[in-house]
C-alpha positions in Angstrom: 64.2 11.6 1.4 64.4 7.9 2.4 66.6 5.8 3.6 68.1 2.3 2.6 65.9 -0.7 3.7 68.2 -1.8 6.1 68.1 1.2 7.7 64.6 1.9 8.3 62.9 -1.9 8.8 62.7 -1.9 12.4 61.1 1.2 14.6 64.3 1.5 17.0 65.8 2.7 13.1 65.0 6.0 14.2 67.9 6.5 16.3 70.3 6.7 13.7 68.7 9.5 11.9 70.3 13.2 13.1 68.7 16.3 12.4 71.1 19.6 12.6 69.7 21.8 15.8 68.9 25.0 15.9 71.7 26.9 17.5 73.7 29.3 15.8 76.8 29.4 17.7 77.2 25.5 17.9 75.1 23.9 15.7 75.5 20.2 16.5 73.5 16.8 14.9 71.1 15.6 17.5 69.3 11.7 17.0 66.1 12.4 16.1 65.1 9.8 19.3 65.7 12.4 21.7 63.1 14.8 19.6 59.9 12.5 18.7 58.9 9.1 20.1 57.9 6.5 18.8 54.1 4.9 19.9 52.9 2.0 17.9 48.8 2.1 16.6 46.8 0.5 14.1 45.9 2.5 11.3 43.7 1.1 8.2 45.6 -1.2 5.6 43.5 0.6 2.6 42.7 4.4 2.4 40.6 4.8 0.5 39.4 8.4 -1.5 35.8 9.7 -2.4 36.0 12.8 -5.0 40.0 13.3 -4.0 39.0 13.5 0.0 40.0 10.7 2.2 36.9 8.8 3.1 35.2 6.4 5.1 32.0 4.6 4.1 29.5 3.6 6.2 26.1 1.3 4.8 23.3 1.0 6.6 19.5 0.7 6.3 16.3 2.0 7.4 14.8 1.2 10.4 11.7 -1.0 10.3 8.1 1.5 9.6 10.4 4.3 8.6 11.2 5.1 4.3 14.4 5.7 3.4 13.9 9.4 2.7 13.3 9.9 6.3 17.2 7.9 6.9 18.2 10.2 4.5 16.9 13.1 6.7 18.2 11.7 9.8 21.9 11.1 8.2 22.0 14.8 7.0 20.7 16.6 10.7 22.9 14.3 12.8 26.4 15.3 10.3 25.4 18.8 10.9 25.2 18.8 14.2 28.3 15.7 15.0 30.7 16.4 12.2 33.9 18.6 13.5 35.0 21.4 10.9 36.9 20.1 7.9 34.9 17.2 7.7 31.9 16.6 5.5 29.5 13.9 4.1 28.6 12.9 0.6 26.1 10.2 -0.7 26.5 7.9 -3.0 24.5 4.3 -4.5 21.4 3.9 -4.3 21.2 7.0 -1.7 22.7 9.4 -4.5 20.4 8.3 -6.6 17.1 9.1 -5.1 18.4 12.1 -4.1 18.2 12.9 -7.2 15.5 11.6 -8.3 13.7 13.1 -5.2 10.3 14.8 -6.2 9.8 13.2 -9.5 8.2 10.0 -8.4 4.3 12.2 -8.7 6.0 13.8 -12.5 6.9 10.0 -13.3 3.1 8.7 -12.3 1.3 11.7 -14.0 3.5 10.4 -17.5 2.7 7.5 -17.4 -1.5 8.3 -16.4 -1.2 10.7 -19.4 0.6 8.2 -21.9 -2.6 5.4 -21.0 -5.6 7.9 -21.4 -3.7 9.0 -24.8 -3.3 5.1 -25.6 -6.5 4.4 -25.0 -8.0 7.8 -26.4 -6.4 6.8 -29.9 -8.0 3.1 -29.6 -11.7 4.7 -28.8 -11.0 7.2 -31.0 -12.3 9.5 -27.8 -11.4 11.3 -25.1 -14.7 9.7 -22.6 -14.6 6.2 -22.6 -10.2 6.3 -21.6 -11.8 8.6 -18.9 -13.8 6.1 -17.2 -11.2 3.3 -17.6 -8.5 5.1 -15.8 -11.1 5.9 -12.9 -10.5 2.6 -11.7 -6.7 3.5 -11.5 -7.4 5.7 -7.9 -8.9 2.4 -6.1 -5.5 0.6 -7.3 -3.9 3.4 -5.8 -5.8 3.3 -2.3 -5.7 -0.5 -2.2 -1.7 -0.1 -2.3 -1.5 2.2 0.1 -3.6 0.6 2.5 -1.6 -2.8 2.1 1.7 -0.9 2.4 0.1 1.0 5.8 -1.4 -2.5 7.6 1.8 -4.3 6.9 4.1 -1.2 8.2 6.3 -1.1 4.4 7.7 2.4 3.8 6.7 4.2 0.2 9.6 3.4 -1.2 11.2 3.1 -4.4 9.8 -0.2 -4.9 6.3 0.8 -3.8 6.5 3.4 -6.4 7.4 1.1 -8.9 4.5 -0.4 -8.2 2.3 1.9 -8.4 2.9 3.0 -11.5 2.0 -0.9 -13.2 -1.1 -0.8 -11.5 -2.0 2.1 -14.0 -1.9 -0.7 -16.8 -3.0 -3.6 -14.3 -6.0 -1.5 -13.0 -7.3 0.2 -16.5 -7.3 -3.6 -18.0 -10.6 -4.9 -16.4 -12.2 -1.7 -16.9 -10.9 -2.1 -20.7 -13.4 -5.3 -20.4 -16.4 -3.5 -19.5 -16.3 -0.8 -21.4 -15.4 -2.2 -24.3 -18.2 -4.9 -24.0 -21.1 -1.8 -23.3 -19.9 0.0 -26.3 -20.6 -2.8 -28.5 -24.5 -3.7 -27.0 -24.6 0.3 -27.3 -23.7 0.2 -31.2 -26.9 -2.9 -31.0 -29.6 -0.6 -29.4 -29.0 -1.4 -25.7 -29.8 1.5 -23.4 -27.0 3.0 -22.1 -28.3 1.4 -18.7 -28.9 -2.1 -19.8 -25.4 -2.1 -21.6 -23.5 -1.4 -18.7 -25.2 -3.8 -16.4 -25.1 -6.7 -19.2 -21.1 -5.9 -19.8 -20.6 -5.9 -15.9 -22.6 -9.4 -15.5 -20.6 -10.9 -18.6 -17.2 -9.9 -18.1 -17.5 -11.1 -14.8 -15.5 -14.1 -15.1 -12.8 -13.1 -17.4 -12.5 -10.5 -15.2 -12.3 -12.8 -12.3 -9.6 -15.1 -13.9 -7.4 -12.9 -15.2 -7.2 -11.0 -11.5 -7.4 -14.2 -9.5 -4.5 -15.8 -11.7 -2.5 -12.3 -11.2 -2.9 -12.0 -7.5 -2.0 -15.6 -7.1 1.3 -15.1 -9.1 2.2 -12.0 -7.4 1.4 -13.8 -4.0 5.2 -15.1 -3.2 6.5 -11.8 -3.7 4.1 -10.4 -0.9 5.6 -13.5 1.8 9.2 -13.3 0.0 12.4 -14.0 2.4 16.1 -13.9 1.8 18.9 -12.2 0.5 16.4 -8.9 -1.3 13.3 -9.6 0.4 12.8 -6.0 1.3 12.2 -4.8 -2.1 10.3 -8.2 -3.5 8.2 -7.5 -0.2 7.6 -3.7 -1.2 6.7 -4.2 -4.8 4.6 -7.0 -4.1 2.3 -5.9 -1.4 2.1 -2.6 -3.5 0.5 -4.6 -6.3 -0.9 -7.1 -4.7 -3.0 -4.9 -2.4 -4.0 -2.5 -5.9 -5.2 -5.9 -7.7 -7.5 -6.7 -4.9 -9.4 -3.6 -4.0 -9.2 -2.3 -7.5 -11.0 -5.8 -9.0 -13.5 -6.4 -6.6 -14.4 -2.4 -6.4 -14.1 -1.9 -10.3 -16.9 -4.0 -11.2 -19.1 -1.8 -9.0 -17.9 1.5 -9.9 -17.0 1.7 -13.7 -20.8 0.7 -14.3 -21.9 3.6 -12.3 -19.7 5.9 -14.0 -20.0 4.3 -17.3 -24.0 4.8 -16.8 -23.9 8.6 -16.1 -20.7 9.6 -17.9 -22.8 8.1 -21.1 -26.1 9.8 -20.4 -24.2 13.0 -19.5 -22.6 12.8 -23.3 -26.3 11.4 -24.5 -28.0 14.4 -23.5 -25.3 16.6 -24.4 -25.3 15.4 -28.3 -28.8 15.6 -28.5 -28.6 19.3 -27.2 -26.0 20.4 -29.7 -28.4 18.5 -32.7 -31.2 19.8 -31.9 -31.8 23.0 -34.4 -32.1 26.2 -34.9 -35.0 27.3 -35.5 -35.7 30.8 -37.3 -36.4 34.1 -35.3 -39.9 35.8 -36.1 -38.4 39.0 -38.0 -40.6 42.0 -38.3 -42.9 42.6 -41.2 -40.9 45.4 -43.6 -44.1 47.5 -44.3 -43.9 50.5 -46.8 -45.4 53.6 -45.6 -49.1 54.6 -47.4 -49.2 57.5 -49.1 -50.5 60.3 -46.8 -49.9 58.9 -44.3 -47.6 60.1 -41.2 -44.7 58.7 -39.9 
């Protein structure tokens, strides 16, 4: 029930409401003043609801040199042990999110390793050469890492994201040198010699094309602003893989290129090599008279 305006805008309106009492010989109507009283607080203009409940949100972030998985752990231990009974948590945004997708980042990565050796393994029309291209994607991996630990950045989301171009960024200068050796292979260079002269002449496209990368990527790596935590994240990420993978690349994928290619050399010639006849013993008719 509710009463007329009038009778309910101020707080001293309370007075003139009665409420019957409780005795049963002389029930009598008693203001409800002399029951409940009045205090005056401040109470939120909005309420607002999260799946039904009543619900207050509270946003916050990460401290610097910790991930946000490890907020997220800290969130849920101090609820349990703050939260009175009948009240609960729930995340939601960007939290909710990885929450879910908690635990598929290394599924996500594998993917997309898989989908590039199967790219490539169509292109080369074999399942070798993809596998000495994508051996240049571990340095990417270590040179992220290592620029994420020396600047303090988390392995976040971002970084992830990151991590997962430098599958593509890292397999395209190896692309270069293999490519390269494979054709003075199909002229008659030794498997030696061709590696060494496609790792001399792809030098500078190699060069370029990572220089111009890492300088573009640069400003992400310094960013500042509204959003310079992620821009920071992803850049460093990818910035650091570029690096080590370039310089380190044109070291390695000769090496492995060299005794990947003599391991499959010596392993064709094995499997043409053939067959030759075993001596089978003479089929000799027994002599008349004689004893067997």
């Amino acid at each position: 029930m509710q009463a007329d305006e009038q009778f309910r805008s101020q707080p001293e309106d309370i007075k003139l409401l009665y409420v019957r009492s409780q005795n049963p010989e002389n029930p009598q109507m008693i203001p409800l003043s002399n029951l409940v009283k009045v205090t005056p607080t401040v109470g939120p203009q909005i309420i607002n609801h999260y799946n039904l409940f009543r619900s207050t949100q509270i946003t916050g972030s990460p401290a610097p040199g910790s991930s946000s998985g490890q907020a997220i752990s800290t969130m849920e231990e101090l609820a349990a042990q703050n939260l009175p009974a009948g009240m609960d948590y729930s995340w939601s945004g960007s939290s909710l999110e990885e929450i879910k997708s908690g635990g598929l980042a290394p599924l996500i990565f594998g993917l997309g390793f898989v989908f590039v050796f199967l790219v490539l393994a169509a292109q080369y029309e074999s399942y070798v050469d993809p596998l000495i291209i994508l051996m240049a994607v571990p340095l990417a991996i270590l040179g992220a890492l290592l620029a994420q630990l020396m600047r303090g950045l988390p392995n976040d989301i971002y970084c992830q994201i990151g991590l997962v171009m430098l599958i593509g960024l890292a397999s395209k200068n190896s692309i270069l040198i293999v490519e390269f050796a494979n054709q003075l292979r199909d002229k008659g260079y030794s498997i030696t010699k061709a590696a060494l002269e496609a790792s001399q002449e792809r030098l500078r496209p190699i060069l370029m094309t990572a220089l111009s990368f890492i300088f573009g990527i640069f400003p992400l790596v310094i960013a500042e602003g509204a959003g310079a935590g992620a821009r920071r994240s992803l850049g460093t990420a990818v910035f650091g893989g570029m690096v080590v993978s370039t310089f380190l690349s044109l070291f390695i994928v000769p090496v492995l290129y060299i005794i990947v290619g003599t391991l499959r050399h010596r392993l064709m010639q094995k499997r043409q090599q053939p067959n030759l006849p075993l001596p089978q013993a003479e089929n000799r008719q027994p002599k008349s008279g004689s004893k067997i």
